[in-house]
C-alpha positions as CSV (number, residue, x, y, z in Angstrom):
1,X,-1.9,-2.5,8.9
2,X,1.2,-1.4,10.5
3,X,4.1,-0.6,8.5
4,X,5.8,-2.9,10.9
5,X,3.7,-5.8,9.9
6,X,4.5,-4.9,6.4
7,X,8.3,-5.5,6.6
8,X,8.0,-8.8,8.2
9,X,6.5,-9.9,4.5
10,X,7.9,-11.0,1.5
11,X,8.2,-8.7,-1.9
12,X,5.6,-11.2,-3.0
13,X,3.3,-10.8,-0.2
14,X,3.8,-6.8,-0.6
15,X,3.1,-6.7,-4.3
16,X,0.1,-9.0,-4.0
17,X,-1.0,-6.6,-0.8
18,X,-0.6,-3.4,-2.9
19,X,-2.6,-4.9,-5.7
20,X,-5.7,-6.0,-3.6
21,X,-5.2,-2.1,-1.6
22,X,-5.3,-0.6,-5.0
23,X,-8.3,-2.2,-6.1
24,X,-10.4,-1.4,-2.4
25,X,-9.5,2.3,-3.2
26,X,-10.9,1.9,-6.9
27,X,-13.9,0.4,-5.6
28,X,-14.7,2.9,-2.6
29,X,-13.9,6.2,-5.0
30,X,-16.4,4.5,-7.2
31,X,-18.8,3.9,-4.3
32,X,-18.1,7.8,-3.3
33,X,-18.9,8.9,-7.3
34,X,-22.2,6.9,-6.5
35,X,-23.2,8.4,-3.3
36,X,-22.9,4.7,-1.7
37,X,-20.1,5.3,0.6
38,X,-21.1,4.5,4.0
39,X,-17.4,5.8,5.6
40,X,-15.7,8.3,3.7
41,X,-12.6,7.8,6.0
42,X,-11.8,4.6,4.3
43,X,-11.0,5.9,1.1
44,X,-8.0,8.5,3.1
45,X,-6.6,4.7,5.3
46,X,-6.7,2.8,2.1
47,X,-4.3,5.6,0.4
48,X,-2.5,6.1,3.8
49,X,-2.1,1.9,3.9
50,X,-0.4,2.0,0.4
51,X,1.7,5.0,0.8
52,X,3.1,2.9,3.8
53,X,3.4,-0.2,1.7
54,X,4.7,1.6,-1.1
55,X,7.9,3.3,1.4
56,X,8.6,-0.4,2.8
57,X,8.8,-2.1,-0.9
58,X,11.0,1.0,-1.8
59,X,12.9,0.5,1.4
60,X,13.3,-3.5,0.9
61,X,14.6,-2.7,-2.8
62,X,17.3,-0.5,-2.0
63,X,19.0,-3.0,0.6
64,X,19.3,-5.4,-1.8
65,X,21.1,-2.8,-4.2
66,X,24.9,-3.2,-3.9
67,X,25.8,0.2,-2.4
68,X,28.4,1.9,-5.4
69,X,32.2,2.6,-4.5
70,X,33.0,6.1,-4.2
C-alpha cells in the first residue's frame, strides 16, 4: 500500500492495519524458520509496509500536538 493511501485513513484504521501487518510478518518469518516460504520478498514489503505505516501514524500524531511557544 501506498503511504498515500495510508493518510487518507483514520488512527483507528492505521492501528488496526499495523496490527494485522505485524502479525503477516510473524507468520512468514515463521514460514521462513520452517523452510515453507514460497516468496522470501514478502517478508522485506511487509516490514517496508509498516515502516511506512509506522512514519504516517507518527506524522498524524504530531499535527495534532499544539506546537509550544518559544
Amino acid at each position: 500500500m501506498k503511504a498515500k493511501e495510508y493518510r487518507e485513513m483514520g488512527m483507528d484504521e492505521l492501528g488496526d492495519r499495523l496490527k494485522e501487518l505485524q502479525r503477516n510478518l510473524f507468520d512468514l518469518r515463521t514460514q521462513a524458520v520452517t523452510e515453507k516460504l514460497e516468496n522470501s520478498k514478502a517478508i522485506r514489503n511487509i516490514r517496508r509496509d509498516i515502516a511506512r505505516l509506522k512514519t504516517v501514524i507518527n506524522e498524524k500524531s504530531r499535527t495534532s500536538l499544539p506546537v509550544p511557544a518559544a
